[in-house]
C-alpha positions in Angstrom: 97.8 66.3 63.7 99.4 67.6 66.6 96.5 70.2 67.6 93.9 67.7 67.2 95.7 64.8 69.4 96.2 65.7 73.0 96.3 68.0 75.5 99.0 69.1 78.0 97.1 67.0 81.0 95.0 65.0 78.3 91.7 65.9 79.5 89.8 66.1 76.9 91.4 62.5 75.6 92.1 62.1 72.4 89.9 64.8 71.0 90.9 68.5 72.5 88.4 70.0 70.5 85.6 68.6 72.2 85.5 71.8 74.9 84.8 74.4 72.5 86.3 76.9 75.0 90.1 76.1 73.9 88.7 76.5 70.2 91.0 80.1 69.4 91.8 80.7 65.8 90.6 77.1 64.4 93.6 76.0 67.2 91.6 73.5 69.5 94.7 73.1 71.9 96.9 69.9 71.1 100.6 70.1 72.6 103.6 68.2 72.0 103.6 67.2 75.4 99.8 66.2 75.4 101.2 63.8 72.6 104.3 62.4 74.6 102.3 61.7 77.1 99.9 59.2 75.3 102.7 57.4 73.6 102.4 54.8 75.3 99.1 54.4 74.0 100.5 54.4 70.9 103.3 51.7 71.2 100.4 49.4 73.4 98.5 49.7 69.9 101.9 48.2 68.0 102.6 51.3 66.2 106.3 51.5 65.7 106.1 55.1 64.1 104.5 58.4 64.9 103.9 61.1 61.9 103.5 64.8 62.9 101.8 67.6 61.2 104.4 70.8 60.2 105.5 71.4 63.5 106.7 75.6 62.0 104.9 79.1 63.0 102.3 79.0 60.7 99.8 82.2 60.1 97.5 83.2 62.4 94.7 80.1 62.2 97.2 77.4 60.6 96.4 74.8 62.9 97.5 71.8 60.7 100.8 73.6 59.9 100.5 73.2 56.2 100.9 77.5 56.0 104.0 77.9 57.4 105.1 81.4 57.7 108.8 80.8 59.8 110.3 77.7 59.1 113.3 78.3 61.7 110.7 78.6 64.1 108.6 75.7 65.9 105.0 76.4 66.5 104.6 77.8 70.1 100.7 77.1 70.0 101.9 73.8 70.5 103.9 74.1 73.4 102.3 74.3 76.9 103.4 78.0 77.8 103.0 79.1 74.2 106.2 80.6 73.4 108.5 79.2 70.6 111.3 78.1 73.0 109.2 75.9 75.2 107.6 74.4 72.2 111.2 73.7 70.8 111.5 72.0 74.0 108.7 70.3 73.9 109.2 68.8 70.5 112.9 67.0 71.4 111.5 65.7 74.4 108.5 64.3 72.6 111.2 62.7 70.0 113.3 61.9 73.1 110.6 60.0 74.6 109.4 58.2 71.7 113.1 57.1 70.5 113.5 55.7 74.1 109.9 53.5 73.4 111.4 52.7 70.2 109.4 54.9 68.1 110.5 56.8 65.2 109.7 60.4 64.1 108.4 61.6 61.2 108.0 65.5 60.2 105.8 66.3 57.8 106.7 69.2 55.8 105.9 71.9 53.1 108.4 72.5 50.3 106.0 74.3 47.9 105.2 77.4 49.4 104.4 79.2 52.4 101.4 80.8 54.7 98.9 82.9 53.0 97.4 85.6 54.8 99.6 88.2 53.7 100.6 87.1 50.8 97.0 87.5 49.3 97.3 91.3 49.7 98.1 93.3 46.7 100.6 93.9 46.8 101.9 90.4 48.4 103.9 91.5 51.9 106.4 89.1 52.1 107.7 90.6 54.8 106.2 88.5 57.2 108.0 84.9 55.6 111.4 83.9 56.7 113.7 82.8 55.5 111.8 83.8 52.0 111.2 87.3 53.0 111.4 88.9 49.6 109.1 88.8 46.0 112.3 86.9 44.5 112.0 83.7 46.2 107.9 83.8 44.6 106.9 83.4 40.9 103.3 84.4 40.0 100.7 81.9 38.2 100.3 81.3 34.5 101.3 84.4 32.4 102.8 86.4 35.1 99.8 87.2 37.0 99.4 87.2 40.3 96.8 84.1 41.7 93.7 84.5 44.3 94.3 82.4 47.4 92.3 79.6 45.6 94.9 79.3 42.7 92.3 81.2 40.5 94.2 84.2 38.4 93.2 87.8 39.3 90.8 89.3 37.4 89.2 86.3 36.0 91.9 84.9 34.1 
């Protein structure tokens, strides 16, 4: 999980949470570049691989990426400066790096939908989603209706 990893300058080691003063919207701090620099850690452990979380903009405190909101768009809280270009950046020279130790890249990724925070208003605003910006790319639950955040139907149901 990229946020939970490493910092920038990897002071807080392996665990960026520890200082609860980078702890911002369940973020904790973890960069790309926190994780390029420790993988040589990694291949010294005989790894051959290395499996990141969703690397998209995800809502507001998707720090695991699994609510992705833009999936054009890489996740700038995981980028140094915290804008979406340096964390694109960031992300091919973390790949760079890790093809040049010999180590592939995996991207984990959602298929099955996509952040919740607005979509749980009612009426969904699906505004805020692209590419799926629009009701059509959604279906509702069982029976037409339209689901809580928990997958529970409105109403009871």
């Amino acid at each position: 999980m990229t946020d939970r990893f490493s910092t920038d300058d990897g002071s807080a080691g392996n665990s960026p949470c520890s200082d609860e003063s980078t702890v911002s919207l369940g973020y904790c701090g973890g960069t790309f570049r926190g994780i390029q620099n420790k993988l040589g850690y990694i291949a010294g452990m005989g790894f051959d691989a290395i499996w990141l979380s969703p690397v998209f903009t995800t809502v507001r405190d998707g720090y695991h990426g699994y609510w992705p909101r833009n999936i054009y768009q890489v996740n700038p809280r995981h980028s140094s400066c915290g804008t979406v270009e340096a964390a694109t950046r960031e992300l091919k020279s973390l790949v760079r790096a890790a093809h040049e130790r010999g180590l592939l890249v995996m991207l984990d990724i959602v298929p099955n939908h996509m952040g919740g925070d607005s979509i749980s208003a009612d009426p969904p605003d699906y505004a805020h989603f692209s590419p799926f910006n629009k009701s059509e790319y959604f279906h509702a639950c069982r029976g037409g209706e339209l689901c809580n955040g928990d997958c529970t139907i409105k109403g009871g149901g």
